[in-house]
N, C-alpha and C positions, 0 to 999 in steps of 0.2 A: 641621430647624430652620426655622420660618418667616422669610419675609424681608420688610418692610415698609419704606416708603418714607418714613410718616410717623414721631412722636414716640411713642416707646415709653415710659412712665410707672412705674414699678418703686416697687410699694407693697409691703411687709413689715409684717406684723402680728403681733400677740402681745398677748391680752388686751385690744384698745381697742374693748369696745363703748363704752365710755362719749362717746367723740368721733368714731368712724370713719363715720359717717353724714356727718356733716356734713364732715367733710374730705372724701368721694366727692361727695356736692351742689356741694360751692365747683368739684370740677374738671368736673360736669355742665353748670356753671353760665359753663364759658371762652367766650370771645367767639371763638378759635379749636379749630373744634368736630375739626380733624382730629389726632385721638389715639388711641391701641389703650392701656386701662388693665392691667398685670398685677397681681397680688397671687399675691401667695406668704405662706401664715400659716402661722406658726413654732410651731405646738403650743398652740394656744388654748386654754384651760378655761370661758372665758365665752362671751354669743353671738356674739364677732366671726365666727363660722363663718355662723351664720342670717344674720348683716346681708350678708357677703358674695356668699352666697346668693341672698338678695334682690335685689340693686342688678346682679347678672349677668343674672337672670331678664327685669329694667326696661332695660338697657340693651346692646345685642349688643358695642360698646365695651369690655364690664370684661369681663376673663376670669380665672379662678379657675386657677393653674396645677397646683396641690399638693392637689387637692380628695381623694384617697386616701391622698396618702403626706404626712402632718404635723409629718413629722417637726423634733424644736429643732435647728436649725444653728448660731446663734445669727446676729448683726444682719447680720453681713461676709459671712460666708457666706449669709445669704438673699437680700441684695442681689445677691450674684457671680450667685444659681440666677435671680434675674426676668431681670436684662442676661444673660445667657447662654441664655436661653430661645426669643429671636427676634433677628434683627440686621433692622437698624434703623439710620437714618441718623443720629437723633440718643437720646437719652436723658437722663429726668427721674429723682430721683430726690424720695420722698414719705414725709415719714412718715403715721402714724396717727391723729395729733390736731391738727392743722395746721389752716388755713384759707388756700387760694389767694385770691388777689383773682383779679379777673373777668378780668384784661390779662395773668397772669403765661407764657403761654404763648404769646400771642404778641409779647412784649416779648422774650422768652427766643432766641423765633424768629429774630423781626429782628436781634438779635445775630450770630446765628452765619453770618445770610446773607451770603455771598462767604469765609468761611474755607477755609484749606486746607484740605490733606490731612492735615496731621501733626494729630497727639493734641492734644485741647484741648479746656478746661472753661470754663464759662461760670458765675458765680452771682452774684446778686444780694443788692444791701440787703435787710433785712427788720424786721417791726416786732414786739417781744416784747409779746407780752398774757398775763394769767393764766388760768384756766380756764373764768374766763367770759368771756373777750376783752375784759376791759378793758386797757384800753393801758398797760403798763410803760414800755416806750420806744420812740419812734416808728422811730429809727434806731440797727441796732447801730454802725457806722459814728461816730457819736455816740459812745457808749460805748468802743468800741475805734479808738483810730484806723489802727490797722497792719491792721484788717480788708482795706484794701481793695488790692486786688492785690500785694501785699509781695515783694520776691526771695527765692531759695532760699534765703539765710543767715536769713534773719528769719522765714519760713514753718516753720526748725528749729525753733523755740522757742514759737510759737502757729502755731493754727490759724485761718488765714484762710476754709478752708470750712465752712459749716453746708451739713450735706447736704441737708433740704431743700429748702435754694433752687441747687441744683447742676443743670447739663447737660452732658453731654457727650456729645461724636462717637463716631462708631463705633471710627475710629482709636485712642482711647484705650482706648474698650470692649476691645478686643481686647489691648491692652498688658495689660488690669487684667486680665482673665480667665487670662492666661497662667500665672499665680504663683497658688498655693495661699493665700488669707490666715492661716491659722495655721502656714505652713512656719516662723516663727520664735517659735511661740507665741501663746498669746491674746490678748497685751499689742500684738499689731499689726491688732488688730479693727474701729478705726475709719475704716471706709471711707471717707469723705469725705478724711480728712486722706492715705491713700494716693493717691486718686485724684488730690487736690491735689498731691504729690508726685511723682508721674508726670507731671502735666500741667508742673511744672517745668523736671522735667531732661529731657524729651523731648520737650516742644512747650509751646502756649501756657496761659496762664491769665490768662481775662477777667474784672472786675467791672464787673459792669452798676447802675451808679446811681439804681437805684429801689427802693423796700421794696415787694414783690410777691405778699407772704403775712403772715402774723399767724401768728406763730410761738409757739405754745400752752406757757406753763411752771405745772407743776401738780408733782403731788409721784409719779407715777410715769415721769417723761422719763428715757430711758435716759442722754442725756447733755444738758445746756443751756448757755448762751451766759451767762445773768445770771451775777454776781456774786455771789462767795461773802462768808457774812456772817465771818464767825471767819478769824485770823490762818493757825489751825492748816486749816482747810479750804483756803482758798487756796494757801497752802505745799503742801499735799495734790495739788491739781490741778496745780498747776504739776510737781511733780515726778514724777509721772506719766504727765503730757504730754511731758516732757522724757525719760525712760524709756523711752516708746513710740515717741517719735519718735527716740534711738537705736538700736534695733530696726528700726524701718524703714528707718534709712538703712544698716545691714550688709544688708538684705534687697534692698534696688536695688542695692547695690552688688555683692551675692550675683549675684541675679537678671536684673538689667539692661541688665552693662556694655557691651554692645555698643551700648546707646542713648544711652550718659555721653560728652559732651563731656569733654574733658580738665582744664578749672575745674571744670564738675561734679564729677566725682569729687573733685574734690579738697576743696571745698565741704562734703561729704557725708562724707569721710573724716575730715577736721579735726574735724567736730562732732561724729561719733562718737568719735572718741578723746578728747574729755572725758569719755566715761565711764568712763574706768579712771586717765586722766591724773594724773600728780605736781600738783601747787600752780605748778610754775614752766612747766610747759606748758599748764595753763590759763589762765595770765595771759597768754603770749605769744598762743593760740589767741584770746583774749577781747580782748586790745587790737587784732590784725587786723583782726576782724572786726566790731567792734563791732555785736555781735547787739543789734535795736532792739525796742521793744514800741511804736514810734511815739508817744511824748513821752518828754522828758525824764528824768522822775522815777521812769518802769518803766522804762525803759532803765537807770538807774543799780542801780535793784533787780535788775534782772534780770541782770547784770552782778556785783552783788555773791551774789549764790545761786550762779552758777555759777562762781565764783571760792571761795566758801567751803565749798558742800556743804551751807549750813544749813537743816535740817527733810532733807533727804535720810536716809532712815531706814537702809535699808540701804546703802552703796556699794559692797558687792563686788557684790551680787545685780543690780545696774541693770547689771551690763558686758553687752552686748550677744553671745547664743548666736553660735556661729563653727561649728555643724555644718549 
């Protein structure tokens, strides 16, 4: 396994010729030129293989990992196979339709210069545009207000990372690679929000206050940040997200314990037992803790979903696997 000193870039692809040119140009284009790019493509049928092709050929920088073996891992597992490929001091992660600004890599930099040793992620604001880069919103932060570095009780219930605009240390890299992502099922595939999770209960998580990319939403993102239009969509996500993030907290608590402070666990173990919980250990778990979506009036919503279960479709199915 190679060892580099600089920023290692972990791009996973599937089907993006349509924009993957120009997400490689935006990071040819960094003001800080020292990076080693990977790509990992996850079973392509269109040309993202030739573009990849290409842009190796132009610059010694991008290296093609998987150029024989294509096989679908799917998103969690291809990101685990680029950060497992080389170590690396720090690491980016990238998607396929994206647009970095010029500074995002050395903004990202200066962050983490003088951090410890322990596991820690770094991410930044970011700006949502449609698919032609016109601007939706300049700040998710704006939009969401608990985006921005939230504690572990309020990172149960959303997700503060978009992977894109994520870094992290090797330290963490090596927490993350240790666990298998689907040792508890598919429904614990979103890398970012593991990562986040780890950077938690075992070290730091940083938000870096600047929007650092143009965060591309079109109608094949595997997952986005905007706003859902329909009562019944929203409900959808939320409990979902609340489902997965059950599942990952028996899976650190499975896999972890030796890294769990003593509130951690305990943090982690309360918010997983609402998913089997009576009515009257919900309320106690939910007046404790008062899980926030950072204002007011999600905070009460979000409060009263997990107090009632409402739009939750199945709730024997969401109790969290125990093998």
């Amino acid at each position: 396994m190679p060892e580099r000193n600089t920023i290692t870039i972990c791009l996973s692809t599937y089907n993006g010729a349509a924009f993957l040119g120009e997400q490689i140009d935006s990071i040819i284009a960094q003001t800080d030129r020292d990076w080693h790019l990977l790509i990992r493509d996850d079973g392509s049928t269109d040309p993202t293989v030739a573009i990849i092709e290409d842009y190796c050929a132009r610059d010694n920088r991008i290296e093609f990992i998987n150029r024989d073996d294509r096989r679908n891992l799917g998103i969690h597992r291809s990101f685990k196979a680029l950060a497992g490929y080389e170590t690396a001091e720090l690491y980016l992660l990238c998607d396929q339709d994206d647009v970095w600004l010029p500074t995002k890599i050395a903004v990202l930099r200066a962050a983490a210069r003088g951090a410890g040793p322990t596991p820690h992620l770094w991410y930044s604001d970011l700006t949502i545009v449609d698919a032609n880069l016109n601007h939706l919103a300049e700040r998710v932060k704006k939009l969401r207000p608990a985006y921005t570095a939230p504690g572990l009780k309020d990172a149960l219930v959303h997700n503060p990372i978009t992977g894109c605009s994520a870094m992290f240390n090797r330290a963490l890299r090596d927490l993350w690679l240790a666990v298998d992502p689907w040792a508890y099922g598919p429904v614990t595939s979103l890398h970012d929000s593991t990562l986040g999770l780890l950077a938690l209960v075992a070290g730091d998580l940083t938000f870096v206050d600047a929007p650092l990319l143009l965060y591309r939403q079109h109608g094949r993102n595997h997952v986005g940040v905007a706003s859902r239009d329909s009562l019944r969509e929203s409900l959808t996500l939320f409990w979902d997200y609340t489902t997965a993030s059950w599942e990952r907290c028996q899976l650190v608590l499975d896999q972890y314990a030796g890294h769990l402070a003593p509130e951690a666990r305990r943090v982690l173990s309360d918010f997983r037992g609402l998913a089997t919980a009576g009515i009257w250990r919900r309320l106690s778990t939910v007046a404790r803790y008062r899980y926030s979506y950072g204002n007011p009036a999600d905070t009460v919503l979000l409060a009263g979903l997990l107090l009632t279960r409402f739009g939750l479709r199945t709730p024997s199915s969401a109790a969290p696997r125990t093998h």
